[in-house]
C-alpha positions as CSV (number, residue, x, y, z in Angstrom):
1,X,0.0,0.0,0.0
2,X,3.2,2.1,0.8
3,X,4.6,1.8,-2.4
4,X,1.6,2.4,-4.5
5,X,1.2,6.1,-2.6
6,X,5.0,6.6,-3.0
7,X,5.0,5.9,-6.9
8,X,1.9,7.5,-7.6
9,X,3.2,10.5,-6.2
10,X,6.6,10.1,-8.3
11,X,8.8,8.7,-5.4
12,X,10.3,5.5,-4.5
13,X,10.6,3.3,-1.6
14,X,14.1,1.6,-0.6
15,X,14.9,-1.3,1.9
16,X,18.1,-2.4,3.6
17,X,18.0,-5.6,5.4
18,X,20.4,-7.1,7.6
19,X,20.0,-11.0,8.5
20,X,19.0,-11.4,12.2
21,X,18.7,-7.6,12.4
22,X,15.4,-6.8,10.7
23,X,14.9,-3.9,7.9
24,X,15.0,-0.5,7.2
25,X,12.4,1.3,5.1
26,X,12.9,4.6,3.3
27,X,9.8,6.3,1.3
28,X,11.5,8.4,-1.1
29,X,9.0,11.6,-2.2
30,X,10.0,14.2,-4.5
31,X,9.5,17.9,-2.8
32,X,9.2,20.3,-6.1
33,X,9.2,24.4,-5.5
34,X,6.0,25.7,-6.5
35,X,4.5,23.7,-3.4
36,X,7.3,24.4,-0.8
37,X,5.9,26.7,2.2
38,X,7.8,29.7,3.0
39,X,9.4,27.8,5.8
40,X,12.2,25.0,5.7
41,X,10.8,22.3,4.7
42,X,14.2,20.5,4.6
43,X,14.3,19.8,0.9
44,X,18.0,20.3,-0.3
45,X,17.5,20.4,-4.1
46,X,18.0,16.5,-5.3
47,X,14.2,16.3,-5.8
48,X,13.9,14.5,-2.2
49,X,12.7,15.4,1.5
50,X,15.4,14.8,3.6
51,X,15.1,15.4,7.8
């Protein structure tokens, strides 16, 4: 369900596993100027929301 939102929305979703560890997920979404608030929203200018 994750990765349908993601893609529809032009991003992607990545996933590093480590045996006996578990996973990490990363959804991906492209942040694009015209709908940036005034404030920092933390995108950096590769297309992608980063904290």
């Amino acid at each position: 369900m994750v990765q349908s939102f993601v893609i529809a929305y032009g991003g992607r979703v990545d996933v590093a596993s480590t045996p006996g560890e578990g996973c990490t997920f990363h959804a991906l979404l492209p942040c694009v100027a015209a709908d940036v608030p005034t404030h920092d929203t933390g995108c950096d200018g590769d297309g992608h929301q980063h904290p």
